[in-house]
Structures are given as structure tokens and as C-alpha cells.
LOLO-867866 format. One record per residue (C-alpha): residue number from 1; residue in three letters; x, y negated, z negated. Coordinates in nm, 4 decimals, padded with zeros to 6 digits. Last residue first. Example, Ala and Ser with C-alpha at 12.3 -4.5 7.8 and 13.67 -1.06 7.14 Angstrom:
BEGIN
LUMBA     n   res         c1         c2         c3
LUMBA     2   SER    01.3670    00.1060   -00.7140
LUMBA     1   ALA    01.2300    00.4500   -00.7800
This chain:
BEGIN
LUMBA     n   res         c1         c2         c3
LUMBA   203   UNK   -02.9687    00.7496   -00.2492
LUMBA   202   UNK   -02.9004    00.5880   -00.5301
LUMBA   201   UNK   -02.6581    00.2839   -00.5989
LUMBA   200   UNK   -02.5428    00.2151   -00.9615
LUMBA   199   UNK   -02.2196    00.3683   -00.9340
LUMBA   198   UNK   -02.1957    00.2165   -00.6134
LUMBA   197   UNK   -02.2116   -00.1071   -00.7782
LUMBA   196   UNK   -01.9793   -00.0044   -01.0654
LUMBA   195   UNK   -01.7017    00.1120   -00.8140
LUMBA   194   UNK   -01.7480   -00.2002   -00.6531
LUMBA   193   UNK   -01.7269   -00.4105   -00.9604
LUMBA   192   UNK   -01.4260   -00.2413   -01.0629
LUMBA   191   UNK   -01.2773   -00.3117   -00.7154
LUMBA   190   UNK   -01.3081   -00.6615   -00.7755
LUMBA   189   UNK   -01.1839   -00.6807   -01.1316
LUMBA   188   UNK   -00.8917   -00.5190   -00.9609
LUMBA   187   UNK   -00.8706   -00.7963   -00.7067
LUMBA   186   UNK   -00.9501   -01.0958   -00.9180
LUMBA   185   UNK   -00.6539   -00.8881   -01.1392
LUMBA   184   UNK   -00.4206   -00.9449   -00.8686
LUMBA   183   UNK   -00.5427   -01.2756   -00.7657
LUMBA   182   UNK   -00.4647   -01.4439   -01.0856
LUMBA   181   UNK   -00.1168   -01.2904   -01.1386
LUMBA   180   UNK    00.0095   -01.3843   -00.7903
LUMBA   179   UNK   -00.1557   -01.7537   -00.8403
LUMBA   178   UNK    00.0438   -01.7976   -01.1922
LUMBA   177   UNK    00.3654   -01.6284   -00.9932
LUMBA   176   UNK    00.3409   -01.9068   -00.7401
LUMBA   175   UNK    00.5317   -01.8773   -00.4406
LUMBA   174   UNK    00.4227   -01.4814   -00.3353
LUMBA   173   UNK    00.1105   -01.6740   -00.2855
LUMBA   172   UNK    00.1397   -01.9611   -00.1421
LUMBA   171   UNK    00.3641   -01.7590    00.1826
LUMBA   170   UNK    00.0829   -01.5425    00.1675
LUMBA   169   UNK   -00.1984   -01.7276    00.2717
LUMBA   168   UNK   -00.1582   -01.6806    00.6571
LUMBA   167   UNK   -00.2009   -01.3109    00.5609
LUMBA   166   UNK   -00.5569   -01.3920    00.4280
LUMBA   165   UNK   -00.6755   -01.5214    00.7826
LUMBA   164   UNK   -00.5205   -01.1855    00.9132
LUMBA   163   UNK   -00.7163   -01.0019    00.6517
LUMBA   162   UNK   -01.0860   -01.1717    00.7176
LUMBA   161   UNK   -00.9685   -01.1469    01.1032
LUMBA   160   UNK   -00.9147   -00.8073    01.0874
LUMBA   159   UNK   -01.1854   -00.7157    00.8733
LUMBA   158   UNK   -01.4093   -00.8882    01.1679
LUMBA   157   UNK   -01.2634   -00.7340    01.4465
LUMBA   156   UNK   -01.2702   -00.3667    01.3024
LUMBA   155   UNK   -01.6045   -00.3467    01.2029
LUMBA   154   UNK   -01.7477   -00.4650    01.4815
LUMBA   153   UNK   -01.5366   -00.2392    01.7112
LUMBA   152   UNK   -01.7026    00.0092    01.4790
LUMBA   151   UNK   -02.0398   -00.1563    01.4910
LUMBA   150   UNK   -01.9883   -00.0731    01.9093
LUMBA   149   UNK   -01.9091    00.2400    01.8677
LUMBA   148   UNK   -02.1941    00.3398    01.6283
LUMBA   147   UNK   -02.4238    00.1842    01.9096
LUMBA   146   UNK   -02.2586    00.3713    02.2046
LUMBA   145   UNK   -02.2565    00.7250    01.9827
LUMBA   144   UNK   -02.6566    00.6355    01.9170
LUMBA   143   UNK   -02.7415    00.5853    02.2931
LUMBA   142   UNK   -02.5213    00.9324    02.3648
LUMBA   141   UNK   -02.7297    01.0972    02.0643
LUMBA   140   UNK   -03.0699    00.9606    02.2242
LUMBA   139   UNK   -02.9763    01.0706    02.5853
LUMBA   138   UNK   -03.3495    01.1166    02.6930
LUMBA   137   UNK   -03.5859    00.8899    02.4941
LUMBA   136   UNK   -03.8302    01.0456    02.2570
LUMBA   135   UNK   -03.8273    00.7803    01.9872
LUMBA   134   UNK   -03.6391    00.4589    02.1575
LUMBA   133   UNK   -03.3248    00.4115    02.0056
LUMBA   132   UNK   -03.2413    00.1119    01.8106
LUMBA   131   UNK   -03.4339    00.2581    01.4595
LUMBA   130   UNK   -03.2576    00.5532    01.5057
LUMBA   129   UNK   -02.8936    00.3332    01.4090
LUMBA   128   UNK   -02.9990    00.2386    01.0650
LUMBA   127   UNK   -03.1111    00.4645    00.8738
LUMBA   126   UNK   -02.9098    00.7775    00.9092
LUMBA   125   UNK   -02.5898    00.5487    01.0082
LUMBA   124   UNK   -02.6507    00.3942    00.6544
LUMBA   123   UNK   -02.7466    00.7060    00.5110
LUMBA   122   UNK   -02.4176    00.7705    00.6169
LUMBA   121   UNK   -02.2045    00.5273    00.4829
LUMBA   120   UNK   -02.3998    00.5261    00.1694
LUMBA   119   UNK   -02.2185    00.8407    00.0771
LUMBA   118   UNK   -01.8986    00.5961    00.0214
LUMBA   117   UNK   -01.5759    00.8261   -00.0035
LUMBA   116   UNK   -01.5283    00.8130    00.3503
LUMBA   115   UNK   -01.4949    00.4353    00.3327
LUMBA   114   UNK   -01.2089    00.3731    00.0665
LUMBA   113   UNK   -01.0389    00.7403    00.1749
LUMBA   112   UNK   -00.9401    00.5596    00.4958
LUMBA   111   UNK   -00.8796    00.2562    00.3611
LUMBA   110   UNK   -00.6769    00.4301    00.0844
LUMBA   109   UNK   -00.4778    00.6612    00.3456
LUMBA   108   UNK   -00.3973    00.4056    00.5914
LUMBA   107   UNK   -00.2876    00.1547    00.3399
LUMBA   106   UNK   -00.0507    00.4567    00.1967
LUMBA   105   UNK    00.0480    00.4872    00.5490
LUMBA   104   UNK    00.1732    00.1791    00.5940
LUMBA   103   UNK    00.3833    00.1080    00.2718
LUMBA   102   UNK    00.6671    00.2295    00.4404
LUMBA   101   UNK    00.6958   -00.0538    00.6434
LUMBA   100   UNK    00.7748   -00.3097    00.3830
LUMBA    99   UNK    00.6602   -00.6602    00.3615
LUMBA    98   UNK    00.9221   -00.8863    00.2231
LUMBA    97   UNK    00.8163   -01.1141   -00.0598
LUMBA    96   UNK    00.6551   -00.7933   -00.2026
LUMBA    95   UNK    00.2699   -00.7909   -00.3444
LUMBA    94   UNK    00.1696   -00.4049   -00.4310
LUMBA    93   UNK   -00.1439   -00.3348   -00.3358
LUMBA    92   UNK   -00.0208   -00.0438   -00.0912
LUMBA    91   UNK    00.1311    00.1704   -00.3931
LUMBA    90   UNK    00.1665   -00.0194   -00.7383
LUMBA    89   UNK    00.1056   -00.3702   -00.8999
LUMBA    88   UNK    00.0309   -00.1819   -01.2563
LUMBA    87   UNK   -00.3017   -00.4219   -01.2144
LUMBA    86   UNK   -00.3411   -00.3327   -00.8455
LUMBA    85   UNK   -00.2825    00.0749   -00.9482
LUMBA    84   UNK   -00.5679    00.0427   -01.1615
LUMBA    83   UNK   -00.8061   -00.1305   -00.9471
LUMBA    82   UNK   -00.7056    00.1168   -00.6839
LUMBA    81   UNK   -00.7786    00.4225   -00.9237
LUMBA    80   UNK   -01.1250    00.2763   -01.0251
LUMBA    79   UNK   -01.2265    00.2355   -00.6829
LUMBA    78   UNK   -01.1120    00.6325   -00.5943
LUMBA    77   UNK   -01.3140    00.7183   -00.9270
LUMBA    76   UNK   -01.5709    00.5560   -00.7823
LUMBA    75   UNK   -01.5783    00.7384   -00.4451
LUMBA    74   UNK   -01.5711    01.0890   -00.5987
LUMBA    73   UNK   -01.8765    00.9376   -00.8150
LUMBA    72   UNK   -02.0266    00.9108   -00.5235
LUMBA    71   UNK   -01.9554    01.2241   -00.3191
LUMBA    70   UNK   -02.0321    01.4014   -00.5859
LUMBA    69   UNK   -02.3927    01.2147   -00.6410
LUMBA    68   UNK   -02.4736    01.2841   -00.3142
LUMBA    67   UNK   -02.4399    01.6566   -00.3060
LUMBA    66   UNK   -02.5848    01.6697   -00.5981
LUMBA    65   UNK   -02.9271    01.5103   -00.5064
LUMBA    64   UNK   -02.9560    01.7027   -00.1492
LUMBA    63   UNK   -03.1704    01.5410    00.0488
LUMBA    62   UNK   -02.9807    01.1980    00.1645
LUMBA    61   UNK   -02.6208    01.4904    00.2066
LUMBA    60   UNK   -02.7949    01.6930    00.3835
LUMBA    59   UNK   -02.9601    01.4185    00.6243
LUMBA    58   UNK   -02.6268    01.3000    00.6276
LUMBA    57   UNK   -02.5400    01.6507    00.7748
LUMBA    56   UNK   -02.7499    01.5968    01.0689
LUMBA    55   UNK   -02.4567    01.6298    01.3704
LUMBA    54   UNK   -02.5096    01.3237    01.4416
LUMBA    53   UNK   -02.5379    01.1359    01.0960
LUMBA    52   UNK   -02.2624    01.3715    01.0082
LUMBA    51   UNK   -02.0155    01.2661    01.2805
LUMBA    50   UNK   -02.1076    00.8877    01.2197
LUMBA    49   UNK   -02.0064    00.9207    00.9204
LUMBA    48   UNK   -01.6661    01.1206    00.9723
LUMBA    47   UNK   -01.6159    00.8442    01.1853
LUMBA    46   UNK   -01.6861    00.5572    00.9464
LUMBA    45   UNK   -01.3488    00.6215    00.7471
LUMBA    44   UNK   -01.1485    00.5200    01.0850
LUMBA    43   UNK   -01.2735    00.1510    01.0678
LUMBA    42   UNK   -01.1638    00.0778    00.7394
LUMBA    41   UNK   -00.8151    00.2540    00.8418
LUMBA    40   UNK   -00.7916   -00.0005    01.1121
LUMBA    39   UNK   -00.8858   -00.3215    00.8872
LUMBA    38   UNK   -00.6093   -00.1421    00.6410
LUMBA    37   UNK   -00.3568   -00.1557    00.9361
LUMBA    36   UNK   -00.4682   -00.5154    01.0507
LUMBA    35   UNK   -00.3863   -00.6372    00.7165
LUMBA    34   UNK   -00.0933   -00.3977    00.7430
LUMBA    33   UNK    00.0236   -00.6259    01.0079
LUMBA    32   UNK   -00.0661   -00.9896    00.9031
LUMBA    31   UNK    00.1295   -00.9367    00.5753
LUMBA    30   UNK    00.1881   -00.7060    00.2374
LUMBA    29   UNK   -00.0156   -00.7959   -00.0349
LUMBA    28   UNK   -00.2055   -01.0637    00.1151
LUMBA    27   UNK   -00.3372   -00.9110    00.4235
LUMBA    26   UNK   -00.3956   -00.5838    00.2024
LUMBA    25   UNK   -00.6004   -00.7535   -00.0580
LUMBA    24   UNK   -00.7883   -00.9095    00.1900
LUMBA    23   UNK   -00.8598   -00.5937    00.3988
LUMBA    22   UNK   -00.9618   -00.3720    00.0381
LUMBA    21   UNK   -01.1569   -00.6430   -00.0402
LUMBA    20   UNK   -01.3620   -00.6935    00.3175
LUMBA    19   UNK   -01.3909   -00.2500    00.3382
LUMBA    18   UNK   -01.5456   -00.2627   -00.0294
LUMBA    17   UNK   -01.7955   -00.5375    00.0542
LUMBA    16   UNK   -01.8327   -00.9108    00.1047
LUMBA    15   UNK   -02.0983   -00.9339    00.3962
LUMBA    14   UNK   -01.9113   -00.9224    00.7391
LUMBA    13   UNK   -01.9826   -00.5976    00.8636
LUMBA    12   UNK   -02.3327   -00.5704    00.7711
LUMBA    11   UNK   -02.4317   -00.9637    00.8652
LUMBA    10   UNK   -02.2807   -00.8399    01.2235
LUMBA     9   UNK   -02.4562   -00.5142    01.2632
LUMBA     8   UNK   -02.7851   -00.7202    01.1992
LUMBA     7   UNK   -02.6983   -00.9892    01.4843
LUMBA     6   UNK   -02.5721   -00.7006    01.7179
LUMBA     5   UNK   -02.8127   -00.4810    01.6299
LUMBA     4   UNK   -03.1170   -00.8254    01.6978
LUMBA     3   UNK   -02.9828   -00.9165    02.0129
LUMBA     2   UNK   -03.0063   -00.5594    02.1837
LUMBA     1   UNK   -02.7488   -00.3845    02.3699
């Protein structure tokens, strides 16, 4: 495993980013455990990904205009929807005093849907990843799976750790109904901006 994916891999996974938000949120919504849920779920929206970039239906998706933009404004609209339902303080954004279990699998299902709704994802793996294996070499799709599972484990570490960190925040939070407020629309205005960054984004 080479110095410089590891180094890069890391700067990917922990720059500020839809996957980061989404974690925070979660850790300070609802607790160390569906922080680690929605890092999870993060991590399980690359895998259809990193199915198309081996199975070449990135490249499909990096050719084909339309089939891009669908899947981007798809994603948008999904950013838009959290930022709305984080202002109403509804589904998995929702901050509780108590944490409550059944909330799980909505976190599941929006940081799932978060990252499989972002075509950039797999222009990303596209990219990114060939540029680590040798042109030619034998066992180039087994050398690519290792490297996709390893910024996976990545992935998952790090939004862990930025949503476990936020967790540890919560008992000043759900304390101060000024700080509550504040956060919850940083966090919509947050996904806005995401949803207008993408928006932005071409292929």
C-alpha cells in the first residue's frame, strides 16, 4: 500500500463534506451510537460505487450527460429534503434528550441514500483508484477492490470519530435551547450549501 493513497485517501475522507455533516449532525442529534450508525451508512453508499467503477458503469454514467445530471439533481433534492426536515426538527435530525432506537434506520437510510446519490462518487473511484495500479498488471480489479477497501475502512474511522467527538457535545447542547436552535439551522444551511455545490459540479 503506497504512502502517497493512504496520505491522499486520507485528505479525501476527512475534508468537510456531505458524509462529515451528515456524521456530525447525527452524533449530536441522537448520541455516540447512531453517530457511528450514520458513519456506517456513509460507508455503505460507496459500494454501489465501487461496483460501477468495476464493473464500468461509472464510465456510463462520466459519458453519458443525462445520466449524470439525474443522478445529480436526484442527490440535491435528497440535500434539500434533509435541510428541510432539520429545520421542521424531523426524522433522524431530530435532537431528543434521550436518544431513541427507532431512529436507526432512518440514519441508515439517509446516509446511505446521502452517498449513493452523489455521481461524483464514482468518477471519483473512476479517477482515482487506476492511477495506483500499475497499467497492464495481472490482478488489476483485485488490486483496485483492496484499495477501495481500504478508503472504506478510511471512510468509516474517520466519520466515526468526527461523530463520536460530536456526541461528547451533546450534553451542551440539548442544555441550551439558543445553541440547539443555532446548530440546527448551521446544519440545514449546511446541507443547502451541499446541495448547491453539487448542483454546481459537472462531470
Amino acid at each position: 500500500m503506497s504512502p502517497e493513497f493512504l496520505l491522499t485517501s486520507l485528505i479525501i475522507v476527512a475534508s468537510p463534506g456531505t458524509g462529515v455533516v451528515y456524521t456530525l449532525a447525527a452524533g449530536l442529534a441522537r448520541g455516540a451510537r447512531a453517530s457511528v450508525l450514520a458513519a456506517f451508512a456513509c460507508t455503505l453508499g460507496i459500494v454501489p460505487h465501487l461496483a460501477a467503477a468495476l464493473t464500468g458503469l461509472a464510465a456510463l454514467l462520466h459519458a453519458s450527460a443525462l445520466a449524470f445530471e439525474m443522478v445529480k439533481y436526484a442527490g440535491v433534492a435528497y440535500l434539500l429534503w434533509m435541510a428541510w426536515q432539520t429545520i421542521r426538527q424531523k426524522g433522524a435530525m431530530r435532537i431528543d434528550a434521550a436518544p431513541d432506537a427507532r431512529t436507526a434506520g432512518r440514519v441508515l437510510r439517509d446516509g446511505i441514500a446521502l452517498n449513493v446519490l452523489n455521481p461524483k462518487l464514482s468518477i471519483f473511484f473512476v479517477a482515482f483508484l487506476p492511477q495506483f495500479v500499475p497499467t497492464g498488471a495481472p490482478g488489476a480489479v483485485p488490486r483496485m477492490l483492496e484499495l477501495s477497501l481500504v478508503f472504506m475502512a478510511m471512510t468509516f474511522v474517520v466519520f466515526a470519530l468526527y461523530g463520536v467527538f460530536a456526541a461528547t457535545m451533546r450534553s451542551r447542547v440539548i442544555g441550551s435551547p439558543r445553541v440547539m436552535a443555532w446548530l440546527r439551522n448551521s446544519f440545514a444551511a449546511a446541507f443547502v450549501a451541499l446541495g448547491a455545490r453539487l448542483a454546481l459540479t459537472g462531470r
